[in-house]
KOLDREN-776223 format. One record per residue (C-alpha): residue number from 1; residue in one letter; x, y, z. Coordinates in steps of 0.02 Angstrom, whole numbers, plus 50000, padded with zeros to 5 digits. Example, Ala and Ser with C-alpha at 12.3 -4.5 7.8 and 13.67 -1.06 7.14 Angstrom:
<node i="1" aa="A" c1="50615" c2="49775" c3="50390"/>
<node i="2" aa="S" c1="50684" c2="49947" c3="50357"/>
//
This chain:
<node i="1" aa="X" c1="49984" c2="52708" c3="49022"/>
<node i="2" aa="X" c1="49876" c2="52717" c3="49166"/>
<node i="3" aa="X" c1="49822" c2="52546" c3="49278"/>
<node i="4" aa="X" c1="49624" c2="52493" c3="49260"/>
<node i="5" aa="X" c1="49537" c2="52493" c3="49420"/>
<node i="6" aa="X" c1="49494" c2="52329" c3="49483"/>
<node i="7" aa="X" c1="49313" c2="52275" c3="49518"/>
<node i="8" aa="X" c1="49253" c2="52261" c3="49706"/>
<node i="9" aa="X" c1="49137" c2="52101" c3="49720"/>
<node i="10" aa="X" c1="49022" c2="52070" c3="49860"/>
<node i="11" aa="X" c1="49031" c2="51858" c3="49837"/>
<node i="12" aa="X" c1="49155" c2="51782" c3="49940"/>
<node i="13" aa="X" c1="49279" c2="51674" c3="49859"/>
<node i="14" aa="X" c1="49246" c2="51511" c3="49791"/>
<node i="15" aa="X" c1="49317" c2="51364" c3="49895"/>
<node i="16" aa="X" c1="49263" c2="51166" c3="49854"/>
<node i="17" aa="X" c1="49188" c2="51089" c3="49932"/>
<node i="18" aa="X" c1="49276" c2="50939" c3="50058"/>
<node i="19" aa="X" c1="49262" c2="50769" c3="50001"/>
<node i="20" aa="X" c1="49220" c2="50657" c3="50179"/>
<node i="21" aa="X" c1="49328" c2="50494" c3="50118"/>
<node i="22" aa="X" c1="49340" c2="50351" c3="50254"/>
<node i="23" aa="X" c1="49526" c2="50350" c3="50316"/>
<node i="24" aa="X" c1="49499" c2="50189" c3="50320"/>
<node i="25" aa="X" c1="49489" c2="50139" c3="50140"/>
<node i="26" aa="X" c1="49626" c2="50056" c3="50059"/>
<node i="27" aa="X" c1="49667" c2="50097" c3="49868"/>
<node i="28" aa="X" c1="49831" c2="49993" c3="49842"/>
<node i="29" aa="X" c1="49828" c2="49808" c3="49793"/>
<node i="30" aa="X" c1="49831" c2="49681" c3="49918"/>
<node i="31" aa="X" c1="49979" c2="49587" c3="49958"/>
<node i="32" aa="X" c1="49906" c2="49423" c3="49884"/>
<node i="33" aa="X" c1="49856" c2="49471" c3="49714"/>
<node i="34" aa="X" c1="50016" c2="49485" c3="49619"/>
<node i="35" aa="X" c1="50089" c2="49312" c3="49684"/>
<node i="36" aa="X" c1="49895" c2="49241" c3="49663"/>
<node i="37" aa="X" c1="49878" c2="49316" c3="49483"/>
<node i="38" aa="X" c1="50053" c2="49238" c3="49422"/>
<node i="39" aa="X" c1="50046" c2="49089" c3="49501"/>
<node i="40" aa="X" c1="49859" c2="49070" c3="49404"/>
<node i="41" aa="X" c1="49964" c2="49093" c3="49258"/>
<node i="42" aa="X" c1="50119" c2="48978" c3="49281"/>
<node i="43" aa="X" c1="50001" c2="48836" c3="49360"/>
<node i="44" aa="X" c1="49901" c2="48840" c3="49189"/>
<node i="45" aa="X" c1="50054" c2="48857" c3="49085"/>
<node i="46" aa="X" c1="50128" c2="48682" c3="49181"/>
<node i="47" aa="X" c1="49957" c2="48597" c3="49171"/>
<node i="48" aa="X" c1="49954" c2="48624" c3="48961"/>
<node i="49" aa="X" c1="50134" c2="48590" c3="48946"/>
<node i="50" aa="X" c1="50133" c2="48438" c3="49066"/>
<node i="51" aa="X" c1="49987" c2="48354" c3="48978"/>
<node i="52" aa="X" c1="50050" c2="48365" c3="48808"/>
<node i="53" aa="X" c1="50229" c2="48305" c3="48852"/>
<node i="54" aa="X" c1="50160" c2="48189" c3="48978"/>
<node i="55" aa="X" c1="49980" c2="48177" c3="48994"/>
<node i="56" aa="X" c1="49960" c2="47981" c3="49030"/>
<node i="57" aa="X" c1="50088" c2="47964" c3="49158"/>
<node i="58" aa="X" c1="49973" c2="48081" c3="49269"/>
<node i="59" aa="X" c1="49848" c2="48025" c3="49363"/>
<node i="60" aa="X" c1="49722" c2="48165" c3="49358"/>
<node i="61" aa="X" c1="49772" c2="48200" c3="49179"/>
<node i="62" aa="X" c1="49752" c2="48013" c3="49123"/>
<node i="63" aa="X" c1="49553" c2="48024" c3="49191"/>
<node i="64" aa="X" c1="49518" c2="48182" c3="49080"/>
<node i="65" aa="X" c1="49502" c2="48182" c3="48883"/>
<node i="66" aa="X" c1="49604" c2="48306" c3="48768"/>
<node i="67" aa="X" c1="49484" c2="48441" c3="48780"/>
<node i="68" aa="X" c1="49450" c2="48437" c3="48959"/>
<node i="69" aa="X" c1="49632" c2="48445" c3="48992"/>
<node i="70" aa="X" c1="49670" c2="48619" c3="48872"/>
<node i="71" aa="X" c1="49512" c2="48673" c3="48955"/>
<node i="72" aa="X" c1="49569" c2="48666" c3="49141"/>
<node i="73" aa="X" c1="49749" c2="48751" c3="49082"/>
<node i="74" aa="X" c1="49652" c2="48877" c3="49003"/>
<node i="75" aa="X" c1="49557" c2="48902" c3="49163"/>
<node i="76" aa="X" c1="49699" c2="48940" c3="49259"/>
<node i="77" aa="X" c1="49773" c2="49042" c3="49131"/>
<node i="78" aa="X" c1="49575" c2="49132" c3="49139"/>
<node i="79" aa="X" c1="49589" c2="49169" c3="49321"/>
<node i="80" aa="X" c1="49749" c2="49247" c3="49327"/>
<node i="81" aa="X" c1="49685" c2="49366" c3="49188"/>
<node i="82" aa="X" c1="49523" c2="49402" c3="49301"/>
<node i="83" aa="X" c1="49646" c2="49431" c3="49447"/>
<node i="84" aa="X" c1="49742" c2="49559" c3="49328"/>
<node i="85" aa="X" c1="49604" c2="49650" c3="49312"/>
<node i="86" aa="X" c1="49579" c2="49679" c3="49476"/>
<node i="87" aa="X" c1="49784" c2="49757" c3="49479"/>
<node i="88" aa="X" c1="49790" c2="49942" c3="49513"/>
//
């Protein structure tokens, strides 16, 4: 069977174009957020726990109602979620 000629083009060959990124840009996480993020997490865990086992033994705890209490363990909780966005 005989071979098919190949076609002679007069366009150089495609090559992308370079992307200029700063050297200098970091993409990994930074050393803080993991330890931040979970201790967000276990601080708001310990402040819901430790005010319904124990809420009017604590000082802080004692001044704040039931609501405001769940609210500033949720809080906690909140910001470690935010900071787990923020993992890569």
């Amino acid at each position: 069977m005989p071979v098919s000629k190949k076609r002679k083009s007069n366009q150089p060959a495609y090559t992308p174009p370079t992307s200029a990124k700063p050297s200098s840009v970091k993409i990994g996480n930074p050393s803080w957020l993991a330890p931040l993020m979970v201790a967000m997490f276990i601080i708001g865990l310990l402040w819901i726990v430790a005010f319904y086992l124990n809420g009017n033994a604590i000082p802080v705890m004692k001044d704040l109602n039931n609501m405001e209490n769940v609210l500033v363990g949720f809080g906690f909780i909140g910001v470690g979620f935010f900071l787990s966005t923020r993992w890569r």
